[in-house]
C-alpha positions as YAML, in Angstrom:
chain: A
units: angstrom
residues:
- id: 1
  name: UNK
  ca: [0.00, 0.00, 0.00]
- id: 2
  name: UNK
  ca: [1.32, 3.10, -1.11]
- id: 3
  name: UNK
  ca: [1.94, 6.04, 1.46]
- id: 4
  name: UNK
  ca: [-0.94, 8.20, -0.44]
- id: 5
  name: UNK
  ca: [-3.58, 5.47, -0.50]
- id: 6
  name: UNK
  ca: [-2.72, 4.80, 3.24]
- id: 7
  name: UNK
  ca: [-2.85, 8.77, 4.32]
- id: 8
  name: UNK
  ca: [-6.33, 8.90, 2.58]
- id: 9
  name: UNK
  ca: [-7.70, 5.97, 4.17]
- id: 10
  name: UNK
  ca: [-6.72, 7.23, 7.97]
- id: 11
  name: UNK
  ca: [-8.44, 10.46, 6.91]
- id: 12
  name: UNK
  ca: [-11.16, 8.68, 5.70]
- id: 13
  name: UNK
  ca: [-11.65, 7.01, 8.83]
- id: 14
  name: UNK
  ca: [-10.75, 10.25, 11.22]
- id: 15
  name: UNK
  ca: [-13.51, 11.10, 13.15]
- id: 16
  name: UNK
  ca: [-14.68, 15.13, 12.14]
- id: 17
  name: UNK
  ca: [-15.27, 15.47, 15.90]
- id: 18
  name: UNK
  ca: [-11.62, 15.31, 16.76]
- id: 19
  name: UNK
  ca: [-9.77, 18.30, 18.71]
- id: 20
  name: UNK
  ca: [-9.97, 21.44, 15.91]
- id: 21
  name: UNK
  ca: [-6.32, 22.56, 17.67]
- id: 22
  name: UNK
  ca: [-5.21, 19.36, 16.55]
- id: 23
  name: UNK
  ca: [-6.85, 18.96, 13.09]
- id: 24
  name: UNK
  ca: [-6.18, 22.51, 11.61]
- id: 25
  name: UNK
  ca: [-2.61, 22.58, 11.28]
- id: 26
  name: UNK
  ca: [-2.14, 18.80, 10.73]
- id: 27
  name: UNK
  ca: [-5.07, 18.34, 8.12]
- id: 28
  name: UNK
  ca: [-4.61, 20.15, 4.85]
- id: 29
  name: UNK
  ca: [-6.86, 17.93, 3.16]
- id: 30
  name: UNK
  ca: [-9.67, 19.10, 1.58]
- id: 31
  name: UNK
  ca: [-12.35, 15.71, 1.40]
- id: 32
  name: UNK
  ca: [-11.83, 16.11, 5.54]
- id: 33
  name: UNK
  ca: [-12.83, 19.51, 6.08]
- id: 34
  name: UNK
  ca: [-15.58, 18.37, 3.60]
- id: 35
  name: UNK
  ca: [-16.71, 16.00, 5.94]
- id: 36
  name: UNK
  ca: [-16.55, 18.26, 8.57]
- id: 37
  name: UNK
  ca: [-18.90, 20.57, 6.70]
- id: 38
  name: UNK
  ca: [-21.34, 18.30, 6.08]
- id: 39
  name: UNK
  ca: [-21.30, 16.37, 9.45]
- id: 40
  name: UNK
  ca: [-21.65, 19.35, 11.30]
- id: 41
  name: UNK
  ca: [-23.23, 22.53, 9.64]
- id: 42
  name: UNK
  ca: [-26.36, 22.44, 9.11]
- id: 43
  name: UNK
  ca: [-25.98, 24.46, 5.87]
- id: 44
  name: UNK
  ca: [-22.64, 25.56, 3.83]
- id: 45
  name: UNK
  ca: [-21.36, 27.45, 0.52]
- id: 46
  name: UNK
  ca: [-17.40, 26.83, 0.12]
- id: 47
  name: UNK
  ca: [-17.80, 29.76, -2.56]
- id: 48
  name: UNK
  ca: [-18.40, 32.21, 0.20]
- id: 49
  name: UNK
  ca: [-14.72, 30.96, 1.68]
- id: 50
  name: UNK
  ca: [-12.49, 30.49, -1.22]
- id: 51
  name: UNK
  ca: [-13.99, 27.84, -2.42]
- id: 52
  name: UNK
  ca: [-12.20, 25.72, 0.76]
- id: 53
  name: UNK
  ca: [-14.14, 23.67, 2.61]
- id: 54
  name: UNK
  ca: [-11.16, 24.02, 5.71]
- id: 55
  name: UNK
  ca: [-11.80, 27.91, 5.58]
- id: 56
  name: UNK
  ca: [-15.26, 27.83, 5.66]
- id: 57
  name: UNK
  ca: [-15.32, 25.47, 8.70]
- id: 58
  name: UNK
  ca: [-12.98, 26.99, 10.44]
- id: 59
  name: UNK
  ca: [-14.76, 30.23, 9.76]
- id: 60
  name: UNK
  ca: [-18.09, 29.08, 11.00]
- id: 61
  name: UNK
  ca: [-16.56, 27.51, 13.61]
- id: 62
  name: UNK
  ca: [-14.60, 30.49, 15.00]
- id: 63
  name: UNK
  ca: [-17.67, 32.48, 13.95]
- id: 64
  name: UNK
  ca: [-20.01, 30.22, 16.42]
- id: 65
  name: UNK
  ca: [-17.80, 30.54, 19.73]
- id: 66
  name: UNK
  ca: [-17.58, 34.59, 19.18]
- id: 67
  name: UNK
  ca: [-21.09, 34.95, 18.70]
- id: 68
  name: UNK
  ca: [-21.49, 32.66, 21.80]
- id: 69
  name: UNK
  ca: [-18.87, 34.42, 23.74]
- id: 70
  name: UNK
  ca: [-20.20, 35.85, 27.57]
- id: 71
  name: UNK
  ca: [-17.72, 38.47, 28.26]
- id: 72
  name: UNK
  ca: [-16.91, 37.71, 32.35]
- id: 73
  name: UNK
  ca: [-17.97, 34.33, 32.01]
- id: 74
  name: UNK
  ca: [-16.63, 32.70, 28.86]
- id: 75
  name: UNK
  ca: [-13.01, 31.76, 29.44]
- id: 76
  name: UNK
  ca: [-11.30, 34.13, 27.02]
- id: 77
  name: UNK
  ca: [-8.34, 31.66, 26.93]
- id: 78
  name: UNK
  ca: [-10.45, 29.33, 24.87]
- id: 79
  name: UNK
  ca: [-10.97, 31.78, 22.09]
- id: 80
  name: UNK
  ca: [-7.36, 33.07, 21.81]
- id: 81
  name: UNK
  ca: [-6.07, 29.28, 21.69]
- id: 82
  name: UNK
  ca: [-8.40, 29.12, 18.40]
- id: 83
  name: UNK
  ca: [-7.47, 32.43, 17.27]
- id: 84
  name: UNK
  ca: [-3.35, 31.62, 17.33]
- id: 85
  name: UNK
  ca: [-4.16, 28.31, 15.36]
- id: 86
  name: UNK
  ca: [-6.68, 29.49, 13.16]
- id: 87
  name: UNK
  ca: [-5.12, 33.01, 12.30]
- id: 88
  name: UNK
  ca: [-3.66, 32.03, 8.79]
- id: 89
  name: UNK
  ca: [-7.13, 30.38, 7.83]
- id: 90
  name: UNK
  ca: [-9.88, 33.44, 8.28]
- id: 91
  name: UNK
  ca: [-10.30, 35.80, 6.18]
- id: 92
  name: UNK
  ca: [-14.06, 37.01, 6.86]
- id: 93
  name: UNK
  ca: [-16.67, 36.28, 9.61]
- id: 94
  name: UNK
  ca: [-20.23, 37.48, 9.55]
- id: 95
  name: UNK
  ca: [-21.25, 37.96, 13.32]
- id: 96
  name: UNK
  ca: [-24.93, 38.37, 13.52]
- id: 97
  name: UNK
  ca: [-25.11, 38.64, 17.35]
- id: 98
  name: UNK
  ca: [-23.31, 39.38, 20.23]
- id: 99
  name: UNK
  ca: [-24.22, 38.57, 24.09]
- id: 100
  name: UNK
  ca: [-23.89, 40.99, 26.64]
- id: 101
  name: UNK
  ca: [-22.53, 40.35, 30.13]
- id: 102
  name: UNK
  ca: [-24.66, 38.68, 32.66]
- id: 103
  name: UNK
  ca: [-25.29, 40.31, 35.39]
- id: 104
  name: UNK
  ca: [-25.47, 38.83, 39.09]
- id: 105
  name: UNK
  ca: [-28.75, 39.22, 41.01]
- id: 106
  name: UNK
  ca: [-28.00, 40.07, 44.79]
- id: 107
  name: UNK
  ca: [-29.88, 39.80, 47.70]
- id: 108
  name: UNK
  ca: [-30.33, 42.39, 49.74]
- id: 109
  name: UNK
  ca: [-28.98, 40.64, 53.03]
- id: 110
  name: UNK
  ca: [-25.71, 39.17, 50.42]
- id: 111
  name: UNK
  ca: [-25.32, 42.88, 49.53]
- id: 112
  name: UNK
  ca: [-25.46, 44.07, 53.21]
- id: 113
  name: UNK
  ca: [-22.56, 41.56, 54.13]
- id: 114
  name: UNK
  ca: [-20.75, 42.79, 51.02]
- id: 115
  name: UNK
  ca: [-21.12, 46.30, 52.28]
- id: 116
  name: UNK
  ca: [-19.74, 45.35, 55.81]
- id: 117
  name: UNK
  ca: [-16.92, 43.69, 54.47]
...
C-alpha cells in the first residue's frame, strides 16, 4: 500500500469530531474539512470561503464561539487558543449577534454583608 492510498484511508476514517487545535494545522486535506462541513453545519457554501471547505469550517466555527462568547464568564483563553491556530485560515466572519454580560442578582442581606466587608 502506497503512502498516499494509506494517508487517505486514515483520513477517511478520522472522526470530524476530533480536537480542531489538533486537526487545523495537521489536516490540509480538503475531502476532511468536507466531511466536517457536512457532518456538522447544518448548511454551507465553500464559494463564500475560497472555495475551501477548511476555511469555511474553520470560519463558522470560530464564527459560532464569538457569537457565543459571555464576556466575564466565557473563558477568554479558549478563544485566543483558536485564534493563534486558526489566524492564517480566516479571512471574513459574519457575526450576527453578540451577548452581553450577565449580570449577578444580589440579595439584599448578600449585599449588606458585602457592604460590611
Amino acid at each position: 500500500m502506497s503512502k498516499f492510498l494509506a494517508l487517505v484511508l486514515i483520513l477517511d476514517l478520522l472522526s470530524t469530531r476530533e480536537p480542531i487545535l489538533l486537526t487545523t494545522e495537521k489536516i490540509p486535506d480538503e475531502m476532511y474539512w468536507q466531511r466536517c462541513c457536512t457532518d456538522l453545519l447544518s448548511s454551507f457554501d465553500p464559494s463564500r470561503h475560497g472555495d475551501s471547505y477548511k476555511r469555511l469550517f474553520l470560519e463558522k466555527h470560530l464564527q459560532k464561539c464569538i457569537e457565543r462568547f459571555v464576556p466575564q464568564q466565557t473563558d477568554l483563553f479558549d478563544i485566543k487558543d483558536l485564534l493563534a491556530v486558526m489566524e492564517p485560515y480566516i479571512k471574513r466572519l459574519e457575526i450576527t449577534e453578540l451577548l452581553p454580560p450577565t449580570l449577578m442578582l444580589v440579595s439584599n442581606d448578600l449585599m449588606a454583608l458585602i457592604l460590611i466587608k
